[in-house]
N, C-alpha and C positions, 0 to 999 in steps of 0.2 A: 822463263817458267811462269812470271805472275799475266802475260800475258795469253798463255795456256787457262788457268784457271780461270780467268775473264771469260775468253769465247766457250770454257764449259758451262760455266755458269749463265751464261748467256743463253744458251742451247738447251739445258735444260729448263728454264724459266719459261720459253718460248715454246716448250715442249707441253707445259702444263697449260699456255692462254691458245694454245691450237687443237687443244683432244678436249675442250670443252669441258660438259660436263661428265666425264668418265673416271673421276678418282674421287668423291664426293664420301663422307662418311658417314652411314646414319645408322640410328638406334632403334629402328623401327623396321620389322622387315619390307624389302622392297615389294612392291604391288605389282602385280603385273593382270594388264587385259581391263576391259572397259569396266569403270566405276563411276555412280554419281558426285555431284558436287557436294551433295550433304555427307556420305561416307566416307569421300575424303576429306573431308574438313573435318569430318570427327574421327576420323583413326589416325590423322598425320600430324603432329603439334607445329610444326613447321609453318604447315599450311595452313593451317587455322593463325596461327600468331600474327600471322603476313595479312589478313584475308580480316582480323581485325585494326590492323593498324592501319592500314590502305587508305587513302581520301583521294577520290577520283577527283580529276579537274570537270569544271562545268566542259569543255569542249570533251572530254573523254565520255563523259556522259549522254549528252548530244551525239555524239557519234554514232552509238548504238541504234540510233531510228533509223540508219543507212542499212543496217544488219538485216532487219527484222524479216526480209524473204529469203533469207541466205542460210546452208547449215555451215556450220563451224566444226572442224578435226581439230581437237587437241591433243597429240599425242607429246608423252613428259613422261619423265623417270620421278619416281618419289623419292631416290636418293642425289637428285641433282639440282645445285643451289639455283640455276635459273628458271628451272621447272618452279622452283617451293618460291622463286621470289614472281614471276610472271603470270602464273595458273591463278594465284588466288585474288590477285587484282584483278584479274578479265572477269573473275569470278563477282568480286566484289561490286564494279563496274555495273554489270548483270543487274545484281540484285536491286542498287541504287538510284537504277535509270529510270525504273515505274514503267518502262516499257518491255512488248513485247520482244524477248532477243529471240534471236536466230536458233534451230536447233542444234545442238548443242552435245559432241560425242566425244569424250573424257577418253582416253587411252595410255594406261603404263605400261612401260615398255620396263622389257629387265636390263643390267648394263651392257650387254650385247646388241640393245635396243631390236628387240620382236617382242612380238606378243601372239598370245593364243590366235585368236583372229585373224595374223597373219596380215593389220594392215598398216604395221611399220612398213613391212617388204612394198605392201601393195603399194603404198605414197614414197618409196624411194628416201626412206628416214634415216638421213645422215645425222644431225645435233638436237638435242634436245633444251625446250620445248620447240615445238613446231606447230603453228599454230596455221590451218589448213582452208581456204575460203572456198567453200564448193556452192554453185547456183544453177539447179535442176541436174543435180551430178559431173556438173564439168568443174572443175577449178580454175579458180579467179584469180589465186594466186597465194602467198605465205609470206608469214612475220616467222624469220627463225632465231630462235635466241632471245633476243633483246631488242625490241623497238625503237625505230628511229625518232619518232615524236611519242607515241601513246599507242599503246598497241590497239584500242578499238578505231582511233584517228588512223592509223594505219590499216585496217584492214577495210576502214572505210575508205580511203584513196585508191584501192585496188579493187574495191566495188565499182567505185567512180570511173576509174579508167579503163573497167571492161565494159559498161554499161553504155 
């Protein structure tokens, strides 16, 4: 019997770190369809809290001059914790570089993940965030989720590797 309730509990645990972010709770209603950076930072407390406490590294910073001819998709739910914790460091990143970023299109998706626009469907939007590297309309490639070094260091190595 108790090894019954082991592999449920097992199954169910594994159930919650594989649907991502899809059970998230929030107090603010969810956003959906494209938003700036200032609007979300002031209509989300989340996002904003994250986006003040952030301290980019000097190589995260630096990274960004790799961006500067590139646009960036970011499509993110406002009710999913790696959305509120990854959107507002890229964001912050942005501000702190002094430089030129990339342009730059903010997309909420509802938990079903679409949005008015219709460009979750178009980009194939499995998890959220998904952060999108497009250069003169083709794609370079994607950070999803959660970054393997630093998400601008990352999206700069799949600049570098298509270039």
């Amino acid at each position: 019997m108790l090894n019954h309730v082991k592999k449920f509990t097992l199954f169910i645990l594994l159930g919650f770190v594989l649907t991502g972010c899809t059970h998230s709770v929030a107090s603010e209603p969810d956003l959906i369809g494209e938003i700036s950076a200032e609007q979300l930072l002031a209509q989300y407390p989340a996002f904003q809290a994250e986006y003040k406490a952030y301290r980019p590294s000097k190589e995260e910073l630096a990274a960004v001059a790799e961006l500067q001819k590139d646009t960036l998709v970011v499509l993110f739910g406002t009710w999913c914790h790696d959305s509120q914790r990854e959107v507002p460091r890229l964001l912050k990143t942005f501000d702190l570089s002094g430089l030129e970023v990339p342009k730059l299109t903010l997309v909420a998706v509802d938990r079903k993940k679409t949005d008015p626009q219709g460009l979750a469907k178009q980009y194939g939007l499995r998890f959220t965030p998904t952060f999108i590297l497009l250069n003169d309309g083709k794609e370079l490639g994607r950070v999803i989720e959660r970054p393997k070094t630093g998400l601008t260091q990352d999206l700069k190595a799949l600049a570098a590797a298509t270039r």
